[in-house]
Structures are given as C-alpha cells and as structure tokens.
N, C-alpha and C positions, 0 to 999 in steps of 0.2 A: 274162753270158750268152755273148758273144762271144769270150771267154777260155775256156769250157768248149768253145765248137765249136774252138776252135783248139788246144786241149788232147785234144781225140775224134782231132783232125787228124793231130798229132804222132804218137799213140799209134798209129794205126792205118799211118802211114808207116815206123813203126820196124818194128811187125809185117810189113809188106810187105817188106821191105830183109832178112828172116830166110828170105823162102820161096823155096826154089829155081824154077830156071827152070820147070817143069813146074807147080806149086804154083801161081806168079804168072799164068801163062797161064788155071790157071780160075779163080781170082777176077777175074782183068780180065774175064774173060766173065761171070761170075754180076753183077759192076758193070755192064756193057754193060746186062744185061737189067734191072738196077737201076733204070738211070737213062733209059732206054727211056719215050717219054711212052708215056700209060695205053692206047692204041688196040696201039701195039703191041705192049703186052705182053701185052696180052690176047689178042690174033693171036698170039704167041707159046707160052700157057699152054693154048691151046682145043685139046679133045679134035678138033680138023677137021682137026690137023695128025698125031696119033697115026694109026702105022699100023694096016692094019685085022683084030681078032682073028681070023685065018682056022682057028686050035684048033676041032675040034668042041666043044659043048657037054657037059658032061659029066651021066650019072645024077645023082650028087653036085648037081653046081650046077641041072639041071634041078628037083631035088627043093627046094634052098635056095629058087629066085624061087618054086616055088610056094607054098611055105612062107611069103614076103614078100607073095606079092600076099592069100593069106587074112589072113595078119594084117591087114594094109589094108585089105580088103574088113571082114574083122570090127570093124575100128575107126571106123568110116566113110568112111575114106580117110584119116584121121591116120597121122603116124608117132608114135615115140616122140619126146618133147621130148629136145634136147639133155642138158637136166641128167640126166634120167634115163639117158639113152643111157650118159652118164660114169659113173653109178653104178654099172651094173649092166658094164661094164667092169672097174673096180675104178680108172677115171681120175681119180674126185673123192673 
C-alpha cells in the first residue's frame, strides 16, 4: 500500500517537472484549495463569496422558475430524483 502512495508520488512529481511556469502556478493553487482543512474550503466554495448577479432577470428565465416552481407545486414539493434527472439528460 505504501509503495503505491509512493508510486501516485513519483508519478505525479514527474508530471509536475513537465508544466511550465504558468501551468505549475495553478495547480499549486487548485493543491493549496486541496489541502485547505474542511472549514475553509467550504468558506472558499460558498456562493457568500460569488459576486452578486446585478443582470436583469430575463422573459426566458422568468418563464423557466415559473415553470420550476409549478412543477414543485404539482409534485408536492418533490424534485426529480437524481437517477432520473440522469436519464432524461441522456447522462445515464
């Protein structure tokens, strides 16, 4: 087991050693957020930090949530379950 992490190790230090300066600069930061304990990364992923959509709202999308919240309403407040959601995507 300790041979395979040292092996992941290797593999991924050679990779590193191939990416120019620019390349290297965001994967040490996509690592940074990697290895970030759980509190901050979740302070780092949370919509509290997204700026705020100042776009009007469009016909189009007005029509879409209404269209969400009847489906909702007609379901009893269900969504569609995941698997299905996949399917009817064409993801599963």
């Amino acid at each position: 087991m300790a041979s395979d992490l040292t092996q992941e190790r290797q593999q991924a230090f050679a990779l590193l050693e191939r990416l120019s300066a620019e390349k290297l600069r965001v994967v040490r930061s996509l690592l940074e957020v990697i290895v970030d304990d759980e509190e901050e990364l979740t302070e780092k992923l949370t919509l509290s930090n997204a700026p705020v959509d100042d776009e009007p709202e469009t016909d189009v999308e007005r029509a879409a949530v209404a269209q969400a919240r009847a489906s909702l309403k007609n379901s009893g407040g269900k969504g569609i379950p995941h698997d299905e959601a996949m399917q009817r995507l064409g993801l599963e």
